[in-house]
N, C-alpha and C positions, 0 to 999 in steps of 0.2 A: 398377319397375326397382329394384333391389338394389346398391347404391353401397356399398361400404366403407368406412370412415370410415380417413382416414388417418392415422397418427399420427405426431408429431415428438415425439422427444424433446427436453425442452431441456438445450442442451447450454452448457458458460461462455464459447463464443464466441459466442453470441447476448445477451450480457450484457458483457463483459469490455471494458475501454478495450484498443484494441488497441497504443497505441504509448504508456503511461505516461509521465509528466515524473519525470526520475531527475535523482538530485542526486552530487556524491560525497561521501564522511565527513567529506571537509574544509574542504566548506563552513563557514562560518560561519551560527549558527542565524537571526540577524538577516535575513541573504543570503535562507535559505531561504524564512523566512517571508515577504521581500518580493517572491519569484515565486509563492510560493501565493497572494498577494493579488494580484499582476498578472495571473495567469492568471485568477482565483476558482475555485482548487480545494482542494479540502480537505486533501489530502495530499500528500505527495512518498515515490518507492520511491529511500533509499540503497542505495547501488551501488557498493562495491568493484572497480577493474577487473579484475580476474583472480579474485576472490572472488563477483563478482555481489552480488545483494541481501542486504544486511546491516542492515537498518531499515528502518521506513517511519516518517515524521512526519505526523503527522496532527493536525488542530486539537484533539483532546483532551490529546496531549504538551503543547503550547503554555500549553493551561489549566492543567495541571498545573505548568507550570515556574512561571506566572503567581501559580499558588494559594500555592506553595510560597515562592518566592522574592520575589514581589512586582514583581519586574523580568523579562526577556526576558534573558538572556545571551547573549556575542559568541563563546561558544568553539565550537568546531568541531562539527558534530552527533557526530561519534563520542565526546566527551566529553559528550553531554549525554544521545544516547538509548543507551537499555539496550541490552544484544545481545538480539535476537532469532534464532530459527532457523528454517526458513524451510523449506518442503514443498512443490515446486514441482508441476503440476497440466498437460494438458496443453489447449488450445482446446477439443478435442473429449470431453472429461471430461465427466460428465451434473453437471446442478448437483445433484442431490443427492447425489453423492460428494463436489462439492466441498466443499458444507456439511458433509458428517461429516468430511472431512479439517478444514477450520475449525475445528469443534469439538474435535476431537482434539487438535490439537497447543495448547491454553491450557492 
């Protein structure tokens, strides 16, 4: 008997957190990083409300503020992380668009 092999693409809803922990710009970074520890996640997606995603924080921002400064600062993430711009993608994208979209926009 003669079976077809099926195939799936993979797509970034078979991978993606589907409901993100968002923060806004004005938080404080102190704030921030003490729901990335409560949760234990690595990152947080800042969120402007009528702007959407305006940064992410991620534990290497953190080292680097660490590296740099020697201390954690209390000011607000939009004074501390860089602006980023942002390419939004959508669940059913194949992940390897998304990866050349990722690499694309660095």
């Amino acid at each position: 008997m003669n079976h077809e092999a099926q195939t799936h693409e993979l797509i970034v809803q078979d991978y993606m957190t589907s409901n993100p922990i968002t923060v806004p710009p004005d938080i404080s970074t102190t704030a921030a990083i003490t729901i990335m520890a409560g949760k234990g996640i690595g990152n947080l997606v800042v969120v402007e409300e009528l702007a959407g995603p305006v940064g992410i924080l991620t534990e290497r921002e953190i080292i680097q503020c660490l590296s740099l400064n020697k201390q954690i600062s209390n000011l607000p993430l939009k004074d501390v992380l860089p602006y980023q711009s942002f390419k939004t993608i959508t669940p059913d994208t194949a992940i390897f668009d998304a990866a050349n979209t990722m690499i694309s926009i660095r």
